[in-house]
C-alpha positions as CSV (number, residue, x, y, z in Angstrom):
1,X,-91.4,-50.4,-20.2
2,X,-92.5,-46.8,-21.1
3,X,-93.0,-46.2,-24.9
4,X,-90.9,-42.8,-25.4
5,X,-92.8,-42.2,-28.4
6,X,-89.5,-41.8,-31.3
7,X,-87.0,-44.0,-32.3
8,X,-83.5,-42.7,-30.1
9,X,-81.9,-42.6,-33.9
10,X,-84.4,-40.5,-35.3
11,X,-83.9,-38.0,-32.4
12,X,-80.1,-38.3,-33.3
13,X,-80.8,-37.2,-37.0
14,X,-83.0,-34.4,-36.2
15,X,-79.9,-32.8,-34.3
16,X,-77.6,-33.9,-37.2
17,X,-80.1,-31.2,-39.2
18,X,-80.3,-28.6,-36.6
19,X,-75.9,-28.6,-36.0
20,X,-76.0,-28.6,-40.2
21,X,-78.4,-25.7,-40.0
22,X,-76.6,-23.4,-37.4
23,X,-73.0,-24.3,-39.1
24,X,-74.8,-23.0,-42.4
25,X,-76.1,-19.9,-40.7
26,X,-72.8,-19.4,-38.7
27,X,-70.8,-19.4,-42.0
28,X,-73.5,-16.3,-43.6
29,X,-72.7,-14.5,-40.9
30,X,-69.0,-15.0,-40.8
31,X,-69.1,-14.6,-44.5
32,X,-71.0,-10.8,-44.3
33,X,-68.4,-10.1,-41.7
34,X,-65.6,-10.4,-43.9
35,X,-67.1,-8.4,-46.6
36,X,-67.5,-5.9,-44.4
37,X,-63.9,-5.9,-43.2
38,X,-62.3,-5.9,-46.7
39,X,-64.8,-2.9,-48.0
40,X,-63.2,-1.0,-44.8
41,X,-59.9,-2.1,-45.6
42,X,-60.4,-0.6,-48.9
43,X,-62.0,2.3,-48.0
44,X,-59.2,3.1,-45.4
45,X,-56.8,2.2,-48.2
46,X,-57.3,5.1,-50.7
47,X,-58.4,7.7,-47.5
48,X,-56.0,10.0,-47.7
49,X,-53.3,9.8,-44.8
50,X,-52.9,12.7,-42.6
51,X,-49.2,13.4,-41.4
52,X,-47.6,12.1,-38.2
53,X,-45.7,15.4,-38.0
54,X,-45.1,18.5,-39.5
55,X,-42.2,20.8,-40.7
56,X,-42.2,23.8,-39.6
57,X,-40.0,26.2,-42.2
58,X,-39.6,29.3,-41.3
59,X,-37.6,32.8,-41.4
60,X,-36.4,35.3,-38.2
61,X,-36.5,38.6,-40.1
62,X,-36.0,42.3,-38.7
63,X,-38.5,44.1,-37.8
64,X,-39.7,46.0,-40.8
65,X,-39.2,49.8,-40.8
66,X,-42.0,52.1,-41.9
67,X,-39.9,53.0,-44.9
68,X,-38.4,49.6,-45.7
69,X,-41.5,48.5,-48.3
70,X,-40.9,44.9,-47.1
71,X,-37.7,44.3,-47.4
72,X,-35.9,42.9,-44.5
73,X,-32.7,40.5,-43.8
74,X,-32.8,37.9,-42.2
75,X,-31.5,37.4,-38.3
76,X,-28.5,34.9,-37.8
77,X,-28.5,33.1,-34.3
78,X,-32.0,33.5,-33.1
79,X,-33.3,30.3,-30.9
80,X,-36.5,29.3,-31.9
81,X,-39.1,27.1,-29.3
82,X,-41.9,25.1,-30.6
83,X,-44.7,24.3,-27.9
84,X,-48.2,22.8,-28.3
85,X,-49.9,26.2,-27.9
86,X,-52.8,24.8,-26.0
87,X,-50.3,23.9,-23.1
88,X,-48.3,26.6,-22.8
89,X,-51.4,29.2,-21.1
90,X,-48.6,30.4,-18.9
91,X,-46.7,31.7,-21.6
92,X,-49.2,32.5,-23.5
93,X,-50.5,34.7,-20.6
94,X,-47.1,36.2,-20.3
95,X,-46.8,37.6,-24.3
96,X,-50.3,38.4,-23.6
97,X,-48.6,41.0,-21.0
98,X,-45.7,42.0,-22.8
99,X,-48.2,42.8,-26.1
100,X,-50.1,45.0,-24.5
101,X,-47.6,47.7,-22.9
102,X,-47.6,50.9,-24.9
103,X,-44.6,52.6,-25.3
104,X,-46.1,56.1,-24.3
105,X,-44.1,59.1,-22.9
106,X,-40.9,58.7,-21.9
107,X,-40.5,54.8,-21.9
108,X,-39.7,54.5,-18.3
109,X,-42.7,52.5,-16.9
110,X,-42.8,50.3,-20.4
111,X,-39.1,49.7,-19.6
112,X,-39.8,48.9,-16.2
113,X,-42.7,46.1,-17.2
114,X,-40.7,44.6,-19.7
115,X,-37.5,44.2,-17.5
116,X,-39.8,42.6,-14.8
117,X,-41.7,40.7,-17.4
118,X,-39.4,38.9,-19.8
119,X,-36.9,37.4,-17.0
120,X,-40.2,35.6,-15.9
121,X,-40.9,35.0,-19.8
122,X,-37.8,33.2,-20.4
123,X,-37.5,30.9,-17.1
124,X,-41.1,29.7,-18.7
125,X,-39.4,29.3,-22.0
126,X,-36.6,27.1,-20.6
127,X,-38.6,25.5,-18.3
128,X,-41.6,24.3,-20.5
129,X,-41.6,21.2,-22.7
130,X,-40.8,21.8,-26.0
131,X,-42.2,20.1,-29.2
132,X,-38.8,20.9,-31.3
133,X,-36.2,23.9,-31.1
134,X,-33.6,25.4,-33.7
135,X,-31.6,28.2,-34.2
136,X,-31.4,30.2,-37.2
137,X,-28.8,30.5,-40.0
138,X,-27.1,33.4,-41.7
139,X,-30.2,33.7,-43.6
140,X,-32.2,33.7,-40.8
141,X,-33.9,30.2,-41.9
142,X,-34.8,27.5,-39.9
143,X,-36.5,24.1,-40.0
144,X,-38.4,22.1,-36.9
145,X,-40.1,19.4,-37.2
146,X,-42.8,18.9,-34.7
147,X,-45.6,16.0,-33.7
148,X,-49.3,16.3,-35.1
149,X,-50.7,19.0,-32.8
150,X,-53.7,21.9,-33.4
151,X,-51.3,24.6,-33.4
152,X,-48.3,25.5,-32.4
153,X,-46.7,28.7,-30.4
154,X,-43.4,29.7,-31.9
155,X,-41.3,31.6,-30.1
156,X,-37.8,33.4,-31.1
157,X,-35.6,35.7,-29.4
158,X,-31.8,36.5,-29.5
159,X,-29.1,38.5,-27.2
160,X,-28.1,41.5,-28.9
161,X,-26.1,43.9,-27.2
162,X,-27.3,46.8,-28.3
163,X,-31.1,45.6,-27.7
164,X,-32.2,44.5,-24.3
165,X,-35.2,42.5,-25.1
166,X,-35.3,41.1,-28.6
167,X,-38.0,38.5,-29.8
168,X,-41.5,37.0,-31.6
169,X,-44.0,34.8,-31.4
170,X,-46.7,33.3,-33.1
171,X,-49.2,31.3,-33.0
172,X,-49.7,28.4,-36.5
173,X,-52.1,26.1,-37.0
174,X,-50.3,22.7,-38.0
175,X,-53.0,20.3,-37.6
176,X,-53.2,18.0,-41.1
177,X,-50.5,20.0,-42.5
178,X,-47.2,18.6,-43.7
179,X,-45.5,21.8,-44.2
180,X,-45.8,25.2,-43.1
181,X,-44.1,28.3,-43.8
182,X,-43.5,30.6,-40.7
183,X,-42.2,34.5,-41.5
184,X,-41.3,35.9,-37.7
185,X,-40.5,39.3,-37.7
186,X,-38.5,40.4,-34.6
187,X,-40.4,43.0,-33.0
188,X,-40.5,42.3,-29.8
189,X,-44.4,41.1,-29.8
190,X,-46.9,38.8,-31.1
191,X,-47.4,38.2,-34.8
């Protein structure tokens, strides 16, 4: 018979030692692990939360006159859109076109862009997504309360008879805010 040079117990021992010694090195491991975990837990526990959404509170004024000083009322009934401004480039696009007609002469070709303009603005208002809409009080306040987003493109407008094309916009940066207060003059461009 072939010697094999050990006892078959002593080889059983020896593997006793090495199991022991990986369990032991297993449990380091698992035990650094954990500390880790709880100092992020505590770290994440007194971070400062950012807000899941934010309120926009705001005010549909008149448009200032040149001799008013600042003091303007407030516009009862105006409908106010919030959309994520970095997915409204249509819309965008098409304030971008209405801001920049001058209102020289007599008025007829500015009348004539905006009347082929703004129909085209407003089936993009009703047609795009909206993060949150209201419409304003007597005071002319409103309140919408939006999801976390960059920034957000306001826009107002109201039917009045004696004005064919009445509205704002504007563009806010929300991101990390949980309030923010929104003045929106009605002057029939971008603020």
């Amino acid at each position: 018979m072939a010697k094999l040079g050990r006892p078959l117990a002593s080889h059983f021992c020896r593997g006793r030692f090495l199991w022991r010694l990986q369990a032991t090195l297993y449990t380091s491991e698992v035990r650094v692990l954990l500390r880790g975990a709880v100092f992020l837990l505590g770290l994440w526990a007194v971070s400062p939360r950012l807000p899941t959404k934010t309120l926009l509170d705001g005010t549909a004024q008149f448009c200032p006159e040149e001799d008013a000083k600042g003091d303007t009322a407030g516009v009862r009934g105006v409908h106010v859109y919030a959309f994520d401004a970095a997915k409204t480039p249509t819309i965008r696009a098409s304030l971008y076109a209405l801001d920049t007609v001058t209102w020289a002469g007599d008025g007829v070709e500015t009348i004539h862009v905006f009347t082929s303009e703004y129909p085209k603005l407003m089936a993009l208002i009703k047609r795009s997504p909206t993060l949150g809409r209201a419409t304003s009080n007597g005071n002319g306040d409103f309140q919408i309360t939006v999801p976390q987003v960059d920034s957000v493109l306001l826009f107002a407008e109201e039917e009045l008879e004696n004005e064919p094309f009445f509205f704002a916009s504007k563009v806010v940066a929300t991101k990390g805010q949980k309030e923010v207060r929104v003045v929106l003059p009605m002057c029939n461009k971008r603020v």
